[in-house]
VONUVO-963651 format. One record per residue (C-alpha): residue in one letter; residue number from 1; x, y, z. Coordinates in steps of 0.05 Angstrom, whole numbers, plus 5000, padded with zeros to 4 digits. Example, Ala and Ser with C-alpha at 12.3 -4.5 7.8 and 13.67 -1.06 7.14 Angstrom:
// residues 2
 aa   i   c1   c2   c3
  A   1 5246 4910 5156
  S   2 5273 4979 5143
//
This chain:
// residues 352
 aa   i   c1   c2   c3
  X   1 5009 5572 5090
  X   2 5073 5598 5062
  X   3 5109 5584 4996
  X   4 5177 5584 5019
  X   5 5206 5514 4994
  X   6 5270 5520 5056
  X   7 5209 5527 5106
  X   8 5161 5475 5082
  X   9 5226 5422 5076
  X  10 5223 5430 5149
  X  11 5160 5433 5161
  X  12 5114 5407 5097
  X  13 5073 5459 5090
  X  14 5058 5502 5040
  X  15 5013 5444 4998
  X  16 4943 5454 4986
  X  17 4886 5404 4973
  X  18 4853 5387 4916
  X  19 4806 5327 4931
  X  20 4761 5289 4873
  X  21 4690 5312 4886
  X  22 4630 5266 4910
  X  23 4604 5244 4852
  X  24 4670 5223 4828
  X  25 4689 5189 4885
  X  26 4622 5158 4889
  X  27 4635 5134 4813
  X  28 4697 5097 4837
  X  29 4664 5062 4889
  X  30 4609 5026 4844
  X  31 4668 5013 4806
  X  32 4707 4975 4851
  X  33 4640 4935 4867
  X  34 4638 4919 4791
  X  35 4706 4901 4789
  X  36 4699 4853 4857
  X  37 4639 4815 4825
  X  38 4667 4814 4748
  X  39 4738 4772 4786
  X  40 4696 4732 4827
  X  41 4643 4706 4775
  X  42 4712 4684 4733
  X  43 4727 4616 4728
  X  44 4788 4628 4720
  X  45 4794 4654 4794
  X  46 4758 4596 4827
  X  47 4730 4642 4883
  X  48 4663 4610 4860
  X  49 4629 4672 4856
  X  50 4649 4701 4931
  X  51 4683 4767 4932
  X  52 4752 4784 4944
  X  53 4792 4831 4959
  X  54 4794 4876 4897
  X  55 4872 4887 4895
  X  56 4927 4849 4940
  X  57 4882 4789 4943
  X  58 4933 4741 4957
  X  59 4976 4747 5027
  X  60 5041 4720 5009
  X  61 5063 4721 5089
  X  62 5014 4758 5157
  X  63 5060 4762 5220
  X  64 5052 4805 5276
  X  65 5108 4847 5289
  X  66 5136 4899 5329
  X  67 5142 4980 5311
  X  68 5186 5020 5347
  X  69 5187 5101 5333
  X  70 5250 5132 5347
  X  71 5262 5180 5411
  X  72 5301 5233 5363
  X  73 5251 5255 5304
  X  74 5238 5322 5269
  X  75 5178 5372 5307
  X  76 5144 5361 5237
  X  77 5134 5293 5245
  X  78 5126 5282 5320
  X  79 5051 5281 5315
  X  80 4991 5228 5312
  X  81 5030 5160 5315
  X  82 5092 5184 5309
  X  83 5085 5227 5381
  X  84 5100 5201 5459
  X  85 5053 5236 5500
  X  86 5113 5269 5544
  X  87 5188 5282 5526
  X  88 5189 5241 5596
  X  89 5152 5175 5568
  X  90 5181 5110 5553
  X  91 5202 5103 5480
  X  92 5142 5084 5440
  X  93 5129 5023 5405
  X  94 5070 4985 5375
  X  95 5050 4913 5372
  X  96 5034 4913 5290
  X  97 4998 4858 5237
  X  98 5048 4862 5181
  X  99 5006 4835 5114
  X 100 5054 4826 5054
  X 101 5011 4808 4982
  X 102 5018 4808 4915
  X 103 4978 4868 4876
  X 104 4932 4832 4829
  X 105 4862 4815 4851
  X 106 4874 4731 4843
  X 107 4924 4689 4874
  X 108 4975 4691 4814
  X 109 5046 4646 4824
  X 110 5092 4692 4863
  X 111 5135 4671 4799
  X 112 5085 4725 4755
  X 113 5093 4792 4748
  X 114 5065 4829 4800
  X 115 5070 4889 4846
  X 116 5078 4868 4912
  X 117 5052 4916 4972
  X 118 5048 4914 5050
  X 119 5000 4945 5099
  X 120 5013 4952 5175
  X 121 4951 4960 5220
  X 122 4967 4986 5284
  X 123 4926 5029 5348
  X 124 4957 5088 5382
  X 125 4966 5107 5446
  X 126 4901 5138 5445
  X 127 4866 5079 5409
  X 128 4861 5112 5342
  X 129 4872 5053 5286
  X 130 4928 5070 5248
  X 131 4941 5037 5172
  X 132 5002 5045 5126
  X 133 4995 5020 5070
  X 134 5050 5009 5015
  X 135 5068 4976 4949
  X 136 5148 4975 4913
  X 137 5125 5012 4850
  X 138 5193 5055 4860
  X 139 5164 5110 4899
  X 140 5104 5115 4863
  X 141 5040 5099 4829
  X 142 5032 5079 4756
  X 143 4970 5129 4757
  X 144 4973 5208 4778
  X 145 4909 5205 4812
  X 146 4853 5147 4833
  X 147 4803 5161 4773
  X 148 4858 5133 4722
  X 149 4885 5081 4768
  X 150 4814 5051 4770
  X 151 4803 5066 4686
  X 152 4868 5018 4674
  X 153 4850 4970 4730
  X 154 4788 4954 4686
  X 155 4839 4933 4633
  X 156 4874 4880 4681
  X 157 4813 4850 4710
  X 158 4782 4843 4641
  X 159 4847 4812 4624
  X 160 4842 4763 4689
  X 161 4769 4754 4679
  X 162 4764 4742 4598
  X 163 4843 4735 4573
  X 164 4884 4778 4530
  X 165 4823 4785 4483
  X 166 4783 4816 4536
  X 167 4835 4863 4566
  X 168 4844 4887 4491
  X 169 4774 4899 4481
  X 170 4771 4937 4551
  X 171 4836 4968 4531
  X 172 4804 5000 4464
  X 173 4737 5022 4506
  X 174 4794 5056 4556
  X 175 4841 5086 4511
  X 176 4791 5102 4446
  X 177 4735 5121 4490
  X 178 4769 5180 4517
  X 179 4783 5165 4592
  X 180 4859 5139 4588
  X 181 4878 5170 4515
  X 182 4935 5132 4482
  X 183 4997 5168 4517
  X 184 4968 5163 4590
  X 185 4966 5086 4564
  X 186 5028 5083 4541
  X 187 5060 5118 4608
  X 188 5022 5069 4655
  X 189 5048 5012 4610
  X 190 5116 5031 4614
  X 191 5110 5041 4696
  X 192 5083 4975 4707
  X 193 5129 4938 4656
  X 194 5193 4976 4698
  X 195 5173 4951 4759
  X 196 5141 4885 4756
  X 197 5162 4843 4686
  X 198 5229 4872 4682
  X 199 5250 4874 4747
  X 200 5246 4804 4784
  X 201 5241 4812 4864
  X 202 5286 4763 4897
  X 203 5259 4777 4966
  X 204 5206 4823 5004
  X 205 5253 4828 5064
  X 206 5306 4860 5010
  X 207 5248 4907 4978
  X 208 5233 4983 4996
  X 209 5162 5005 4993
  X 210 5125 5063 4995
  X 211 5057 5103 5012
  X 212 5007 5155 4983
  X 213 5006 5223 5019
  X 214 4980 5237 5079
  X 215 4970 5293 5125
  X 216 5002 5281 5191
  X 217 4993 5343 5229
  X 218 5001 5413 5189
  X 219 5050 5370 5141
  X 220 5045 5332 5082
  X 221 5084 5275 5081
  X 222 5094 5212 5043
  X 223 5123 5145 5081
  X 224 5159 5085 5067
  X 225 5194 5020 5090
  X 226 5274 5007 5069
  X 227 5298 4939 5069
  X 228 5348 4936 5134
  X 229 5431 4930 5118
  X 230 5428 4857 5138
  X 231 5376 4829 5105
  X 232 5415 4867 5042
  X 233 5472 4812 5049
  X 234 5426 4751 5055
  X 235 5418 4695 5000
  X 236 5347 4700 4962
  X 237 5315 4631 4947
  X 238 5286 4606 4877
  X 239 5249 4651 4842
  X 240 5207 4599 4807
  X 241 5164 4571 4861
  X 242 5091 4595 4865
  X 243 5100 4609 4931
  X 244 5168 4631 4941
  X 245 5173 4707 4961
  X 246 5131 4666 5027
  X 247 5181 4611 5035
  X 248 5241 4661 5032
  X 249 5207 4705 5080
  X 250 5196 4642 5131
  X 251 5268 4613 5116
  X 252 5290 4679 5129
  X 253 5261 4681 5190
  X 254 5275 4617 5214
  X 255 5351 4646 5222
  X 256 5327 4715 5252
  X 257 5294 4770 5254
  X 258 5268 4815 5189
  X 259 5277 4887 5200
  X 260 5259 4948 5162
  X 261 5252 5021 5173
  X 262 5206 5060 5172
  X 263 5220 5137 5137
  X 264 5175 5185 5123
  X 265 5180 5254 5070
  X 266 5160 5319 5075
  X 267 5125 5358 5024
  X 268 5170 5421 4996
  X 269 5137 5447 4928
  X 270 5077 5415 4881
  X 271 5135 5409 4837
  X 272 5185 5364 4864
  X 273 5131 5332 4916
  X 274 5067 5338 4886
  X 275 5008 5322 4927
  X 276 4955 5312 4863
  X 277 5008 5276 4814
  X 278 5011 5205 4843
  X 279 5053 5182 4788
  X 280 5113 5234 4807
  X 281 5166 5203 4853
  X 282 5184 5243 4914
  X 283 5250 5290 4914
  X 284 5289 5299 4979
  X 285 5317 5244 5024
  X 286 5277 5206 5062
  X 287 5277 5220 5148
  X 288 5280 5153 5181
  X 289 5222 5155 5246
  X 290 5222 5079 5276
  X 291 5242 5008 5259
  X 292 5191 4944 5240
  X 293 5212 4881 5265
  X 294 5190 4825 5257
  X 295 5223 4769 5302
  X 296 5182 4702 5299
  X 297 5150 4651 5251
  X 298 5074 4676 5252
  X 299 5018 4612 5275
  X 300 4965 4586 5228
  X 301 4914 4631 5260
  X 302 4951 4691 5263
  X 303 4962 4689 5187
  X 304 4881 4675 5195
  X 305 4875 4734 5232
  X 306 4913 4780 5189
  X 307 4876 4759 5126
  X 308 4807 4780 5159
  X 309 4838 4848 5172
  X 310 4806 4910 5131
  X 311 4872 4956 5111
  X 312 4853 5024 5090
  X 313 4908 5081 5077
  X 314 4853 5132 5113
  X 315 4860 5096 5177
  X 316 4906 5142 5239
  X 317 4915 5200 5180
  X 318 4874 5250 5141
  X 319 4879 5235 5066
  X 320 4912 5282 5013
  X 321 4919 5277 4939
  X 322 4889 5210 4912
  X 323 4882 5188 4987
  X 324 4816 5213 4997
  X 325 4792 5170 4945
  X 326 4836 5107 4962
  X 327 4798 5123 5029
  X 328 4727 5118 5007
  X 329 4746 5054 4953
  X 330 4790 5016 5010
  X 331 4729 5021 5047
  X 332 4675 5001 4997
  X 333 4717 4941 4976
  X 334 4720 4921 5046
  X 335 4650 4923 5053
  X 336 4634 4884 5000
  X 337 4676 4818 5023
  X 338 4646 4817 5092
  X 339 4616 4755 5080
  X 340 4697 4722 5070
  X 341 4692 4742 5154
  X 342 4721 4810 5154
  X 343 4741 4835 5226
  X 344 4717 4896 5252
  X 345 4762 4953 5278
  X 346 4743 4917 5355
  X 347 4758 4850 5334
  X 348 4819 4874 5308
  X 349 4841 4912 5367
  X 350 4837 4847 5409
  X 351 4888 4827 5372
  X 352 4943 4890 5380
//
């Protein structure tokens, strides 16, 4: 692959691939078990002992939804989903389960602090399940790869599990044990703080969101959802509601649809789009590729439905960067809730 940056900002290439090895991903997949069963045996979760999901556990709003992919889109990116099978075809759009949560592993007041996220599950033309799978940390992670992200999510669910004592006494084994060090602390401190205590969301229709990187074709590319123009001008409800980033999304759409669209980035240099530093935002101006919509108040059962759903950000792409970890730990978390009646990629597909 070449090196020169004008060529790869046309066509992302030029990247190259530096996954965690087996043993490390395997390492991170015991984790998240431990992490699953240390939030569930809390009291202070009252999931009486049953597993979770161990991040995003609580589904602020599951609708089913509409994706439509633009006819006019860069060669780059007119592969996998993003690709009618003939210039001839009807434009191509995909009946989607939209899941919008809140980041922590426990159903926390929407009025908390929180990253909030939103995974799509969708099947292709040629039945291949497709996942994207976002959160509004600004365009990216507060960890630069998936070893570190699970070190400090120790910290939180020892601060869920046990209080403030606990997550200090995890925090120490973290930081003076030699996995996080104090400045990596620090800088994941200061991330989170940015984007969840000191900046209050008024709405999830008004919030832009954003992927890990992926390898769609030959390119390396990084995707996300901005808020459409209109739902920019609306009124956002009280903030101080435990539910209500769900009761603004349902008043919301009680008056019309929610739209957003969907843009996607392609990799130009490790520097300014690094595939192995999670923690970088993205340079370079995003490519819009289709529009989400969202045009009805979603039924009791199809919030149900959506719940049951197993997101994972390896689904329809092949992982890059901290992806291929995600991939195996999405999975492994997944398996351990099946007894909360987790559908399987068929029983999902019944669905879309």
């Amino acid at each position: 692959m070449t090196n020169d940056t004008s060529e790869n900002a046309e066509s992302g290439t030029g990247w190259i691939d530096q996954p965690d090895d087996a043993n490390v991903i395997a390492a991170l997949v015991e984790k998240i078990k431990a992490q699953q069963a240390t939030i569930a045996a809390s009291s202070k979760t009252h999931l009486d002992g049953r597993i979770d999901r161990g991040q995003h556990q609580k589904q602020t709003l599951g609708a089913f939804g509409t994706l439509r992919i633009f006819d006019t889109i860069p060669p780059a990116l007119q592969q996998g989903p993003f690709a009618k099978e003939n210039a001839l075809a009807p434009s191509l759009s995909y009946r989607v389960a939209c899941r919008f949560s809140n980041g922590q592993p426990c159903p926390f007041s929407d009025s908390a602090a929180d990253v909030r996220g939103v995974a799509l599950k969708f099947f292709t033309l040629q039945g291949t399940e497709t996942d994207l799978l976002m959160t509004n940390e600004g365009g990216r992670s507060h960890a630069r790869n998936a070893v570190q992200f699970m070190d400090f999510a120790d910290i939180l669910v020892a601060q869920i599990a046990k209080g403030a004592v606990g997550a200090l006494e995890q925090a120490s084994m973290e930081v003076f044990g030699g996995k996080l060090g104090p400045i990596e602390t620090a800088r994941i401190v200061a991330i989170l703080a940015k984007e969840t205590k000191l900046r209050s969301v008024g709405s999830l229709a008004t919030e832009r969101f954003w992927g890990s990187v992926v390898k769609l074709g030959t390119a390396a590319i990084k995707y996300s959802l901005q808020a459409d123009d209109a739902a920019m001008q609306g009124t956002d409800g009280d903030r101080h509601g435990d539910s209500y980033l769900r009761e603004d999304l349902l008043n919301r759409l009680q008056k019309g649809p929610l739209k957003w669209q969907l843009c996607v980035q392609l990799f130009t240099d490790e520097e300014s789009t690094p595939v192995h530093d999670a923690s970088v935002v993205w340079a370079g101006t995003p490519i819009a590729v289709g529009e989400l919509e969202i045009s009805s108040l979603p039924s009791a059962d199809d919030e149900t439905c959506i719940n049951q759903m197993a997101f994972n950000p390896g689904n329809g792409f092949e992982p890059l960067g901290i992806t291929h970890a995600r991939k195996a730990v999405y999975a492994a978390s997944a398996a351990n809730r099946k007894d909360r009646g987790l559908l399987s990629t068929d029983e999902a597909r019944k669905h879309l």
